[in-house]
NULO-46246 format. One record per residue (C-alpha): residue in one letter; x, y, z. Coordinates in steps of 0.001 Angstrom, whole numbers, padded with zeros to 6 digits, always signed. Layout:
<drentis>
AXYZ ...
</drentis>
This chain:
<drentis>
X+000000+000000+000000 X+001572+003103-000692 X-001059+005421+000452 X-000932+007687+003232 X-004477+007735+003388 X-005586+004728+001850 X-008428+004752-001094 X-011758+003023-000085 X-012139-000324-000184 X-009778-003069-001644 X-010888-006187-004740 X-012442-008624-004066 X-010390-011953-004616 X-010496-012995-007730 X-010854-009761-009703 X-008281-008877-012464 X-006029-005970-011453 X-007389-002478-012246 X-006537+000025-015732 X-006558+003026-016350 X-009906+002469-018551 X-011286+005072-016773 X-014966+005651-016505 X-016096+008272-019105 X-014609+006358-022206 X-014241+002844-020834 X-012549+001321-024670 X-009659-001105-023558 X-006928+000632-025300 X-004691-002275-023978 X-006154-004856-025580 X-006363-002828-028871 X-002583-002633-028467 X-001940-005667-027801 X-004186-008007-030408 X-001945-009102-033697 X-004194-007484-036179 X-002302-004112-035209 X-004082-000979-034780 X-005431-000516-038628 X-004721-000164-042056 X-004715+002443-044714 X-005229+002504-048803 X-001830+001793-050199 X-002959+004866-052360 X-002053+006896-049358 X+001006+005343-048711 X+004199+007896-048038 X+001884+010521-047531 X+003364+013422-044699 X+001238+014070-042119 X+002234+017040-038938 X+002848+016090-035977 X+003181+019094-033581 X+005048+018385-030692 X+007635+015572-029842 X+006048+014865-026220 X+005211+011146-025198 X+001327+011682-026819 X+003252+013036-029937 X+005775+010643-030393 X+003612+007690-029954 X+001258+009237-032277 X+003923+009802-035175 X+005454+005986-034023 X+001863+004378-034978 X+001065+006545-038043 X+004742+005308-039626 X+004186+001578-038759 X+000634+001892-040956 X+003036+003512-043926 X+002303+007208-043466 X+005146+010093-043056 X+004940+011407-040261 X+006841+015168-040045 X+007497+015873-036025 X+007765+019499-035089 X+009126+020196-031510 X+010096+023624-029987 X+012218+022270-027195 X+013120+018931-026978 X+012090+015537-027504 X+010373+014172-024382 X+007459+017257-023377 X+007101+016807-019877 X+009078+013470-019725 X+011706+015342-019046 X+014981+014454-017357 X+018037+016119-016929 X+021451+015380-015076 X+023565+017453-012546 X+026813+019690-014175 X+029795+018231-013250 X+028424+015076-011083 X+028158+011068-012430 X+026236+011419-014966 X+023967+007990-013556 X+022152+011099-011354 X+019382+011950-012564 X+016754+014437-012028 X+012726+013589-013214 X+011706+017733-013869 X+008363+016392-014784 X+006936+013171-014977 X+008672+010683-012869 X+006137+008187-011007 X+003600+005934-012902 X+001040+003396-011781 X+000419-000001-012765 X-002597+000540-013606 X-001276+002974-016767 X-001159-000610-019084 X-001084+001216-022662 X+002217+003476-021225 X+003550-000015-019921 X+003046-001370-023525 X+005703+001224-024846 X+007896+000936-021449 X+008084-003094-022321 X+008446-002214-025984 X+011370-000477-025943 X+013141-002330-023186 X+012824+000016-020257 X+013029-001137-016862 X+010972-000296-013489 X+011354-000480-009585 X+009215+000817-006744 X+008928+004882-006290 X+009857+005896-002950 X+006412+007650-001995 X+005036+008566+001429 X+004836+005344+003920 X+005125+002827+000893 X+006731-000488+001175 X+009915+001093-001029 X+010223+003638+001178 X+012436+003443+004534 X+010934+005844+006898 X+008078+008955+005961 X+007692+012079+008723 X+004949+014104+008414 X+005307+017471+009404 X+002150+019237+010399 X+001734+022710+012828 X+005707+022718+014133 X+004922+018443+015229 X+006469+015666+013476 X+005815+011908+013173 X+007990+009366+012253 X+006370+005984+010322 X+007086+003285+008532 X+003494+002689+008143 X-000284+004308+008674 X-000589+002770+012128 X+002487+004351+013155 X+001063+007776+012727 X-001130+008929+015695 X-004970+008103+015687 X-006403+010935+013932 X-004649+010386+011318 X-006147+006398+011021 X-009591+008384+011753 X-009090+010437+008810 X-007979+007434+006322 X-011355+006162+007968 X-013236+009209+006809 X-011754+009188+002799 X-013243+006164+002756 X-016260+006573+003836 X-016655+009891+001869 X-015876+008060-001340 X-018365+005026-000364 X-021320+007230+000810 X-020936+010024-001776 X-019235+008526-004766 X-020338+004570-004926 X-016607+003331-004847 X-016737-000088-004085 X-019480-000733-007063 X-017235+001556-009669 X-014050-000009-008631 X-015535-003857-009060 X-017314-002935-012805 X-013546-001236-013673 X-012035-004521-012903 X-013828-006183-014552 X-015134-003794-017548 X-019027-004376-016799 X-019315-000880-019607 X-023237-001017-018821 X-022575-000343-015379 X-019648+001565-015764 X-021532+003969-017939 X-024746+003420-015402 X-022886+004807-012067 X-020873+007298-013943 X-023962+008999-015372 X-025448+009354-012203 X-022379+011259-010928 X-021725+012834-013595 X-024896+014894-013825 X-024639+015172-009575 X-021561+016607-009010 X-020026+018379-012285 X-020357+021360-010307 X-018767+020397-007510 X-015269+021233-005937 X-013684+018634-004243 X-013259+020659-001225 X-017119+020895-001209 X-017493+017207-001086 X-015309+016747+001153 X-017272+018951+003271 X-020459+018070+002493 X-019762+014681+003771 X-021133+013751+007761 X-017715+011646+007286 X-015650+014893+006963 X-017644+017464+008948 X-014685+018262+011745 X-012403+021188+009753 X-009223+019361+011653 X-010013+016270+009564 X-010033+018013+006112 X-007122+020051+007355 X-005262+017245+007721 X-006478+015632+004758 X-005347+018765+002688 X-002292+017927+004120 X-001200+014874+003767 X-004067+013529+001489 X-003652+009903-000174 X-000822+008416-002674 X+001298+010656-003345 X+000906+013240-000589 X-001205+016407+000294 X-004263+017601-002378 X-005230+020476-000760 X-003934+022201-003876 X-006711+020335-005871 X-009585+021108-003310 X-010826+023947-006261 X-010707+021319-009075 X-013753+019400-009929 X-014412+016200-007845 X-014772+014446-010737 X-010538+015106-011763 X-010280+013452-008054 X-013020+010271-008993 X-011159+009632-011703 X-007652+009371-010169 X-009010+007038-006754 X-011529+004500-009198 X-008562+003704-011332 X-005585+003700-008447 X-004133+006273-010742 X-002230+007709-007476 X-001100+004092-005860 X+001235+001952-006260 X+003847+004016-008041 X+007069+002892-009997 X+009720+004935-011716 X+011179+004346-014757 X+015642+003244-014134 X+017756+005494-015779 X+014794+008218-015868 X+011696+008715-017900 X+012685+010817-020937 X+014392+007452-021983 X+010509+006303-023324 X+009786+008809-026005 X+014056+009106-026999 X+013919+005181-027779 X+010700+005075-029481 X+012209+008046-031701 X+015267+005545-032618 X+013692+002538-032725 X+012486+000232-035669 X+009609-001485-035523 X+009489-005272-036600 X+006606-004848-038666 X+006076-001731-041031 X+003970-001320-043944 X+005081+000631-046484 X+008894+001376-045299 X+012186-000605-045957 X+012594-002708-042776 X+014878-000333-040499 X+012973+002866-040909 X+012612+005044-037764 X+010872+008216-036882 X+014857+009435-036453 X+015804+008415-040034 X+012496+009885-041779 X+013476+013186-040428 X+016681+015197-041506 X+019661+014871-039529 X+017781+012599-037802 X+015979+015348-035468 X+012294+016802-035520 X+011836+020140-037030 X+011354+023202-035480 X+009240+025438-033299 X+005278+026085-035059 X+004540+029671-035221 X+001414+029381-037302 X-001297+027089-038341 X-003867+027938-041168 X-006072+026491-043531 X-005476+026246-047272 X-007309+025167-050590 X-008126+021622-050641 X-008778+021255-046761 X-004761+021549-046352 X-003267+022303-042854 X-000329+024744-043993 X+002413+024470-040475 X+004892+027368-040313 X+008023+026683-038136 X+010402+029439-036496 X+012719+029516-039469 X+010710+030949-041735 X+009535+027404-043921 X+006233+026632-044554 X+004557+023314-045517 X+001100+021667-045559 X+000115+018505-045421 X-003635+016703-045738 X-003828+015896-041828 X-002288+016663-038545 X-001960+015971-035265 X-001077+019105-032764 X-000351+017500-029428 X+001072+020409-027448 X-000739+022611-024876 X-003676+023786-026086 X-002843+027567-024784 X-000078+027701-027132 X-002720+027627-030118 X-004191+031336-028334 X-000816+032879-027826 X+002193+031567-029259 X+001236+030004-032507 X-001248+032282-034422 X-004135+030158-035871 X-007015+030412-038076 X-010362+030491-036241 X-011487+028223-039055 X-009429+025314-037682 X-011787+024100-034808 X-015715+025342-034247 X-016130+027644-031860 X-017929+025914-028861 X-013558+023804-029372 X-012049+027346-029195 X-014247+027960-025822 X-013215+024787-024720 X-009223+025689-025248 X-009868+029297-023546 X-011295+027985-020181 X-008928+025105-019652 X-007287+025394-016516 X-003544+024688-015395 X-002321+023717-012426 X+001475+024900-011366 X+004381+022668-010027 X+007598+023083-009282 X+010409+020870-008198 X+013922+021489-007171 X+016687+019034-007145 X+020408+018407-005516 X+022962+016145-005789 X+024531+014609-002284 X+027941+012358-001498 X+025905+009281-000616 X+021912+008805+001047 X+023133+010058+004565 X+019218+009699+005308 X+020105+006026+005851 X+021966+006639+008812 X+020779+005652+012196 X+020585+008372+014874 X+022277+006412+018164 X+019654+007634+020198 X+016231+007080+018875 X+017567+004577+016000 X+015885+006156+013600 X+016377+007646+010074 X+018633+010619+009599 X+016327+011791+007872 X+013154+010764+006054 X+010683+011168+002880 X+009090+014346+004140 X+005297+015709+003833 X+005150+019140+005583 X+002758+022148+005881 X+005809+024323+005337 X+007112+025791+002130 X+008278+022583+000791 X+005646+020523+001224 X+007404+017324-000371 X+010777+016144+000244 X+011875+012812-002279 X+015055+010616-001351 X+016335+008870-004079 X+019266+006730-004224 X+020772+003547-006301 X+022666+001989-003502 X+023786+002706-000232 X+027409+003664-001879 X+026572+005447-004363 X+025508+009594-004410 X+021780+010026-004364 X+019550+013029-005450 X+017341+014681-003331 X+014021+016224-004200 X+013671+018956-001915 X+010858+020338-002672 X+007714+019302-004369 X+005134+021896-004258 X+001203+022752-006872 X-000620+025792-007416 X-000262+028938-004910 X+002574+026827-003578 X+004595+026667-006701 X+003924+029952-007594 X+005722+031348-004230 X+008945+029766-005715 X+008536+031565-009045 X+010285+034764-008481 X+013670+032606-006796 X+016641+031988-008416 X+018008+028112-008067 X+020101+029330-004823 X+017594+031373-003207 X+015090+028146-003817 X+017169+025789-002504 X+018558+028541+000785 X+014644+028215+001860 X+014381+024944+001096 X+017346+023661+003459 X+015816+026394+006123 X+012429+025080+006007 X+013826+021822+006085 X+016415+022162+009094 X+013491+023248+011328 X+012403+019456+010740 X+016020+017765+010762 X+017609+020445+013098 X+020390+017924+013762 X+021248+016900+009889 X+023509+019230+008038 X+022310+018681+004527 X+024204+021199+002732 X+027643+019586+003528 X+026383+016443+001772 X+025400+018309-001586 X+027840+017983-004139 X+026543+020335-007162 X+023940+023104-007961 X+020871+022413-007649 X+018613+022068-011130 X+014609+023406-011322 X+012047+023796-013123 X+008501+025922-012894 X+005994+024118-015090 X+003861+027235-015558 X+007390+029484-016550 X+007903+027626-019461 X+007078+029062-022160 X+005672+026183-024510 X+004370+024168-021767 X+002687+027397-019118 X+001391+024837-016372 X+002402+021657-015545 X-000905+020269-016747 X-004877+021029-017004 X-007512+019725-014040 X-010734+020709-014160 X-012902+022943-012323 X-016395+022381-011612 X-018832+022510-014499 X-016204+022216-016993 X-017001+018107-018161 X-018713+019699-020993 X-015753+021747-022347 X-013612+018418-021816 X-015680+016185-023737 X-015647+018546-026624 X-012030+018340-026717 X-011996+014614-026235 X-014038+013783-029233 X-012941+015992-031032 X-011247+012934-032938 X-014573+011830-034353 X-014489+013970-037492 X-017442+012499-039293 X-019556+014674-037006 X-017408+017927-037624 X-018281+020269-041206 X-016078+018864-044096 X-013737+022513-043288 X-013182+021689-039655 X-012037+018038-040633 X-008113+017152-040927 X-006536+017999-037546 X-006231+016806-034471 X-005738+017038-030687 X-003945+014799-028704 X-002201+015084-025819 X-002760+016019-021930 X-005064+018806-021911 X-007422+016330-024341 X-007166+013528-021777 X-009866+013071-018936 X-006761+011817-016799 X-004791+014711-016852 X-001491+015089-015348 X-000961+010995-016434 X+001335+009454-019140 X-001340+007019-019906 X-003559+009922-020976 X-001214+011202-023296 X-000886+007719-024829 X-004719+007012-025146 X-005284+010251-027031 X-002315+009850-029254 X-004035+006426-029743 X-007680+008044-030804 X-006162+010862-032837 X-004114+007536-034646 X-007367+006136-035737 X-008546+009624-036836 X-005796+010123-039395 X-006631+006459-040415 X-010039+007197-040720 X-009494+010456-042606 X-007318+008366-045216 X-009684+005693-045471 X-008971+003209-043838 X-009936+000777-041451 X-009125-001580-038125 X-009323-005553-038809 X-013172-006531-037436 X-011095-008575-034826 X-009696-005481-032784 X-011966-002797-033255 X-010421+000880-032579 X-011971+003682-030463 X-013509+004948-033413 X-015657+002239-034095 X-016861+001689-030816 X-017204+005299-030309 X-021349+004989-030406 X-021297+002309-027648 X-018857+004080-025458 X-019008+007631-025799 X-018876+009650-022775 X-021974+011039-021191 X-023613+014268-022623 X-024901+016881-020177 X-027644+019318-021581 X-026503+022663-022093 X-029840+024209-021953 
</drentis>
């Protein structure tokens, strides 16, 4: 269990393990990827034909990997760098084995299409070191100027047992979580699509702080205080208590926050081998091709600064250098935002009630900031108590989330200082590195007033602010109430046939499309839709033994509100 506060409720024996199916689209994109027909076919007529791909994030680079196994060009543009928010970066002047995870850098089991492309390209897994799970050591939680030191839950003092207590009976009484979790496992899509209706149309419009507090279970302010705090999974979600409880359903039905594994040697690795590797089985290309040799120089072109429509239904993509090119389809996988600022693009490209959708999607912020040390002193017993030196960390102060991570007991080790969402990532923002990390250590030594960290770091420290980067400006979208409407708009967008013949031809993929937002198996399901789009849009068609999203788009489409 990796929980701090546990989710409600555990399988009953027998049931398959959960996915990430999710409930407002339950189509089991792991079994589409899995079954030998492959994921479709086009006309051989439309064979070598370039389609964009904008943006060379996991969602993007999947998308361009399944689009060249079915015999189609794909042309990748990317601003930055390969990987989106899979991004990982090493220390200057330290073994280059550390590694820091700026984005990205814990993923469920339950996320079975992302482990398709994990085990596809050879990657390797191992337990991530969240609060009181089995792969972590020790955990101290931090709350009002008192700390607790645990190995597990029923170390921590009563109340906080009496608030695990209350999450699940909140998500029993208000949420039917036992019956959701049991038709997940076992993909009962009638009564998948019977509960989720229900809620749907009950609580769309409400925060997750609100049902928190509208529950009897929660109805002491100490116990959502303290659930704010240290929350369940990962840590504290008091930063999501505006979001709509339905961004929170959809995380605790699927175990999206349990459970958690990191990807060896860091996650980045995922979208950089699938852009070098060659697939066994092409159609269309000489046996060898990869995305890396169908592009120049074996890189992804440049930056987009515009997108418009031209004669013919063509998407015409101008990059940052000046050349322009269209193409009869494409796939624009970035951050939706970007297509209102930075890229200037024709109204005509998406119908209006899309472009509403885009405007009101909302970001959340996150920071991190990372340092190298000599070795994980943490490990160290103090002689009195025998405890930790010092231990994964959830706080109340201004780092909020503290991440040991080590290869060895004799080997240096990173240290995630700080961890921090919304208002709490945005007090780092004006900081240099140094001045980050000076408060960090501070806020820190108030904890650990008898471990010296800073003589164990051995380089600068390295950061990032999701919502200060320019092609990225949050670290992801999530909800707020009464926004499933905009969402599903975005979502389906891929289903063209309903769209006027001028609106047809691109598409979105990526996070901001995904109801799981802020998950690598998000960006990989909508990469997987828009796939069978383009296919669609060419002609062509899935074997009738592994139907595609598309096809069973009628059966499993996700609920529609009125908007009357």
């Amino acid at each position: 269990m990796t929980s701090t506060v546990p989710p409600a409720g555990r399988p009953a024996a027998g049931l398959p393990p959960i996915t990430m199916v999710g409930p407002d689209f339950p189509f089991p994109y792991d079994d589409y990827l899995g079954h030998a027909a492959g994921l479709g076919q086009i006309p051989a007529t439309a064979h070598g034909t370039e389609v964009a791909v904008i943006g060379g994030g996991l969602s993007g680079i999947v998308t361009a990997y399944e689009l060249m196994k079915m015999g189609l060009k794909p042309v990748v543009y990317e601003a930055d760098q390969i990987g989106g928010r899979l991004r990982t970066v090493g220390f200057d002047g330290c073994d280059p084995g550390l590694r820091a995870e700026m984005g990205a850098m814990r993923f469920p089991p339950s996320s079975t299409s992302l482990q398709h492309y994990i085990d596809l390209v050879g990657l390797q897994t191992r337990p991530f070191p969240n609060p009181l799970s089995p792969a972590t050591p020790s955990t101290v939680v931090d709350l009002k100027g008192e700390s607790h030191y645990a190995r597990t839950l029923d170390d921590l003092p009563q109340v906080y047992r009496d608030v695990a207590d209350a999450w699940q009976r909140c998500l029993d009484e208000g949420a039917e979580f036992g019956s959701m979790n049991e038709a997940l496992r076992t993909r009962d899509i009638p009564r998948i699509r019977e509960i989720w209706a229900r809620l749907v149309e009950r609580l769309d419009d409400q925060t997750f702080y609100g049902f928190l507090a509208g529950s009897e279970a929660f109805r002491s302010f100490k116990h959502r205080e303290i659930f704010g705090q240290v929350g369940f999974g990962t840590g504290g979600w008091d930063t999501d208590f505006p979001n709509s409880i339905l961004e929170i359903l959809r995380v605790v039905y699927t175990e999206a926050d349990d459970h958690h594994r990191g990807i060896v040697g860091g996650s980045q690795q995922l979208p950089l081998r699938l852009w070098e590797r060659a697939p066994g089985k092409l159609v269309h290309w000489a046996q060898g091709t990869s995305l890396a040799s169908l592009h120049e120089d074996g890189a992804p072109r440049g930056a987009v600064t515009r997108l418009h429509r031209t004669a013919g239904g063509g998407i015409t993509v101008t990059e940052a250098s000046g050349a322009i090119r269209t193409y009869p389809a494409a796939v624009f996988t970035g951050q939706s935002w970007l297509l209102l600022s930075k890229i200037a693009c024709d109204e005509t490209l998406f119908p209006m009630d899309h472009w509403t959708a885009m405007e009101r999607t909302h970001y959340m912020e996150s920071s991190k900031l990372f340092v190298p040390v000599d070795r994980p002193f943490w490990l160290d017993k103090d002689p009195v108590t025998g405890r930790d030196r010092m231990s994964m960390t959830l706080t109340d102060r201004m780092t909020r989330g503290t991440y040991l991570l080590d290869d060895g007991p004799d080997k240096p080790a990173v240290i995630c200082l700080s961890y921090t969402w919304c208002d709490d990532s945005l007090k780092w923002l004006p900081l240099s590195p140094a001045e980050r990390m000076e408060v960090m250590l501070a806020s820190l030594g108030e904890i650990y007033p008898d471990v010296d960290i800073r003589r164990h770091i051995i380089g600068s420290p390295v950061t990032v602010s999701w919502e200060n980067e320019p092609w990225f400006m949050g670290a992801f979208k999530a909800n707020l109430p009464g926004h499933y409407r905009y969402q599903r708009r975005l979502f389906t967008h891929f289903m063209q046939d309903r769209l006027p013949a001028g609106r047809r031809g691109i598409f979105l993929a990526g996070d901001d499309i995904s109801w799981t937002a802020g998950w690598a198996e998000g960006a990989v399901q909508t990469a997987l839709n828009a796939v069978w789009g383009v296919m669609h849009h060419f002609g062509g068609t899935t074997d009738p033994s592994n139907p595609g999203p598309g096809d069973r788009f009628d059966e499993l489409a996700p609920v529609e509100l009125p908007e009357d």
